[in-house]
Backbone as CSV, one residue per row, in Angstrom:
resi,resn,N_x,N_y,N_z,CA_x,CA_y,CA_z,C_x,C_y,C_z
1,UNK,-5.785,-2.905,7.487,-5.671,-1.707,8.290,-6.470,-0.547,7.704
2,UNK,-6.864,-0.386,6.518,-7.694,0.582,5.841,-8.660,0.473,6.010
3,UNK,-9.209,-0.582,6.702,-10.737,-0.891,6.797,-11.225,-0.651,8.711
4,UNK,-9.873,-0.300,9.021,-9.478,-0.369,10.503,-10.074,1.419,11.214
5,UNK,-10.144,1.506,12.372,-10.213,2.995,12.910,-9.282,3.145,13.762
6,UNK,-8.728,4.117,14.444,-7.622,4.671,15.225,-6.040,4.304,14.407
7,UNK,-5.455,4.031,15.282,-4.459,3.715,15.224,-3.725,2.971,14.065
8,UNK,-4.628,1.626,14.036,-4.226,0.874,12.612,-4.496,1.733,11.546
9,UNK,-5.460,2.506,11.640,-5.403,3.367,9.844,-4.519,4.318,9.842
10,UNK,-4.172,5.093,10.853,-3.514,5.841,10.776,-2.134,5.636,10.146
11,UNK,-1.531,4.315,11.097,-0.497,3.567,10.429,-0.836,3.429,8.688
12,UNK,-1.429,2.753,8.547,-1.620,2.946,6.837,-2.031,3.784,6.363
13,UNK,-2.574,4.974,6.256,-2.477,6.337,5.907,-1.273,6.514,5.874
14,UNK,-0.373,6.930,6.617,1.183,7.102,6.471,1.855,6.147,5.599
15,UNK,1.459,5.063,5.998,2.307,4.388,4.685,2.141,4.513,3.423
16,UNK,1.014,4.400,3.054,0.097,4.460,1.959,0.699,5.981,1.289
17,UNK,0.531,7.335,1.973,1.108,8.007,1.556,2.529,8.270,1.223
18,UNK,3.427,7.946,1.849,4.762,7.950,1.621,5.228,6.795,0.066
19,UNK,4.147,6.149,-0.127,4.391,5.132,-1.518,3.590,5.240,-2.690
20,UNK,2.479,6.020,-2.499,1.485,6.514,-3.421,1.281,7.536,-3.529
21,UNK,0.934,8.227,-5.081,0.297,9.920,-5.144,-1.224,9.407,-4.896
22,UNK,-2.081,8.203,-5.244,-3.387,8.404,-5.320,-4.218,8.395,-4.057
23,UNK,-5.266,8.782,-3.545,-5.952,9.269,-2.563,-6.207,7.480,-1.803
24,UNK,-6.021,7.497,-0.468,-6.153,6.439,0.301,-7.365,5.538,-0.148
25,UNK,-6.942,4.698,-0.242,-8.020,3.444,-0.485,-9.134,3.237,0.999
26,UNK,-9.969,2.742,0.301,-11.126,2.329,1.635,-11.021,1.129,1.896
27,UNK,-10.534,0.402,1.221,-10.543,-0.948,1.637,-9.560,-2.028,1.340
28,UNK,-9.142,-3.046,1.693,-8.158,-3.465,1.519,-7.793,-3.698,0.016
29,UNK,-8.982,-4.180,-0.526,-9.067,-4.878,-1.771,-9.031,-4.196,-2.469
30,UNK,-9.361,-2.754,-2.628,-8.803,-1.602,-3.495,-6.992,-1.101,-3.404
31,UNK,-7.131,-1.348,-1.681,-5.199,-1.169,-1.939,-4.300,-2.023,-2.971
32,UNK,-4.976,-3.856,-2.941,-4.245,-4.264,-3.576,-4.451,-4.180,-5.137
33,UNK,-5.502,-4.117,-5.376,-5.613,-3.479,-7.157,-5.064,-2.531,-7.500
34,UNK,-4.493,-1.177,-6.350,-3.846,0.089,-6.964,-2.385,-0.956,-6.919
35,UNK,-1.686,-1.272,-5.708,-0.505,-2.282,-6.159,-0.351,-3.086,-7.176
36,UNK,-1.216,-3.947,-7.334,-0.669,-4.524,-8.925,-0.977,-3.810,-10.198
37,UNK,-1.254,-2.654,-10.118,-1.791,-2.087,-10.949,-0.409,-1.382,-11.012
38,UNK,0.591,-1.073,-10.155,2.141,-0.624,-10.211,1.225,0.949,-9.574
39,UNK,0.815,1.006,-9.173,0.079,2.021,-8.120,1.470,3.041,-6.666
40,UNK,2.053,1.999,-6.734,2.905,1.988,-5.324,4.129,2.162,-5.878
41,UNK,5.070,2.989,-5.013,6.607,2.856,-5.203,6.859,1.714,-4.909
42,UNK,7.961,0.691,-5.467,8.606,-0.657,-5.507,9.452,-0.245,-4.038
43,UNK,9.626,-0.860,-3.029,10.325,-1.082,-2.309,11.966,-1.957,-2.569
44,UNK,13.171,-0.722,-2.884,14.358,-1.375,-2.889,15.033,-2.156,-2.358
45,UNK,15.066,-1.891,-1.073,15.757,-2.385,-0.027,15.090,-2.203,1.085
46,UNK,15.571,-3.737,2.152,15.164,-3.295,3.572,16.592,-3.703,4.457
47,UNK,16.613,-2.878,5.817,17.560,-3.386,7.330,16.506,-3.926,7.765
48,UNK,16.923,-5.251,8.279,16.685,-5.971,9.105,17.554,-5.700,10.684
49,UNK,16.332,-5.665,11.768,17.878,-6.304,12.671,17.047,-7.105,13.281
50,UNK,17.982,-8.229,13.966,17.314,-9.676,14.571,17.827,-9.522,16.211
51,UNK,17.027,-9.781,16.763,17.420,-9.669,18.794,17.236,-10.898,18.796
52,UNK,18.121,-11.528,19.573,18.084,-12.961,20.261,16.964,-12.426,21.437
53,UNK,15.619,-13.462,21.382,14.820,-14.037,22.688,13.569,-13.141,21.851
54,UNK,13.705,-12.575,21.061,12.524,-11.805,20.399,11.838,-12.788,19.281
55,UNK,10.309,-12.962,18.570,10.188,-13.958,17.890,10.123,-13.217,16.589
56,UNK,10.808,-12.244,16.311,10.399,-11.443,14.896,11.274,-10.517,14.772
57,UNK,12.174,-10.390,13.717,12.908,-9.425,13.113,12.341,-8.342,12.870
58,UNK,13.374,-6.756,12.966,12.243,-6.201,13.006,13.003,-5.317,11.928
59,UNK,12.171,-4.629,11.116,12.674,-3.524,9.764,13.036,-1.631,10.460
60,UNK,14.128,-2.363,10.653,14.770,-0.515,11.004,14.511,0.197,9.601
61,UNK,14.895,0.006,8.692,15.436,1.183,7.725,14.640,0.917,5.896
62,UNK,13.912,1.477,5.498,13.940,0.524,3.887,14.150,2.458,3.042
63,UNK,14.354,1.654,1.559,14.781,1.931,0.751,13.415,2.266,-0.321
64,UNK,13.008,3.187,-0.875,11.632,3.062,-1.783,11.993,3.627,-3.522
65,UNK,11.889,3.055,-4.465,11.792,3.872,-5.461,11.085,4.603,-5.961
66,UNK,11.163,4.904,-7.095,10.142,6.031,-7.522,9.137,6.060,-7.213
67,UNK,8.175,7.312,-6.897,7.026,7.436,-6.878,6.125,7.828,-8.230
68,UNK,4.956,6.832,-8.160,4.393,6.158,-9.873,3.625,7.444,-9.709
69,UNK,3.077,7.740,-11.405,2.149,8.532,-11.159,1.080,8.411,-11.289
70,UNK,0.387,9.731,-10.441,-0.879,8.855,-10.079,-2.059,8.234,-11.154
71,UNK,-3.041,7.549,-10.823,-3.825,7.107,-11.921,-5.144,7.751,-12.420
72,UNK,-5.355,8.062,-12.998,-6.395,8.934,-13.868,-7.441,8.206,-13.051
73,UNK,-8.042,9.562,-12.757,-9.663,9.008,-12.153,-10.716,8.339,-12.629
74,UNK,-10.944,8.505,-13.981,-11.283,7.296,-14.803,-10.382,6.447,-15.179
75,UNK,-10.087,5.734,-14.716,-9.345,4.434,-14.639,-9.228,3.645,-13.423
76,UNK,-9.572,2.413,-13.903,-10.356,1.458,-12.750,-9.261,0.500,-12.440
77,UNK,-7.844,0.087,-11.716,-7.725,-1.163,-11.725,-8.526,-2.394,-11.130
78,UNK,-8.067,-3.100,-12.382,-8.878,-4.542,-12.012,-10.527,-4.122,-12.087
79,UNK,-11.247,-3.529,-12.818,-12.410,-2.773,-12.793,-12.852,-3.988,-14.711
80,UNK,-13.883,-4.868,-14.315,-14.377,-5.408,-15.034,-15.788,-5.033,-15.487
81,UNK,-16.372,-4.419,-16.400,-17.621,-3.816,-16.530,-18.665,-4.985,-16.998
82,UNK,-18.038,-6.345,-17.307,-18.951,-7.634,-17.096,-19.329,-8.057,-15.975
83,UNK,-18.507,-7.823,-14.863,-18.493,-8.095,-13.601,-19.376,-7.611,-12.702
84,UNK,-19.861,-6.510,-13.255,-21.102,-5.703,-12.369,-22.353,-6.379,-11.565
85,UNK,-22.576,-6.275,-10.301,-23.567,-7.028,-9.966,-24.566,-6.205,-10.163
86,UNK,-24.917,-5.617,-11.218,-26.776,-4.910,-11.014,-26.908,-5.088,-12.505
């Protein structure tokens, strides 16, 4: 969705902000390096509720913990300086 225009980014902009201090990622593959990098508030808990004839449960309510702080701008997760293609 970060790599998305209208609607889908918007959706992840909002999310993204409500779980992170650091500035929106451009691309997916940077979202998930700030996540394992512990980038993101841990999600505690979720509500579920389930409708009979529907094919997907759907998340009313979640729970978030702390918000991490953010990561020094020099600092790369997952940033390998062998890895460089030039």
């Amino acid at each position: 969705c970060f790599e998305h225009d209208g609607y889908a980014r918007q959706k992840a902009i909002a999310w993204w902000r409500q779980r992170s201090p650091d500035p929106v990622p451009d691309t997916a593959e940077r979202a998930v390096e700030i996540a394992q990098g512990g980038g993101i508030a841990p999600t505690l808990g979720i509500t579920v509720r389930s409708v009979v004839g529907d094919d997907f449960d759907r998340i009313t309510n979640y729970e978030l913990g702390p918000m991490p702080e953010p990561i020094p701008a020099d600092s790369y997760c997952g940033y390998d300086p062998d890895e460089i293609p030039f």
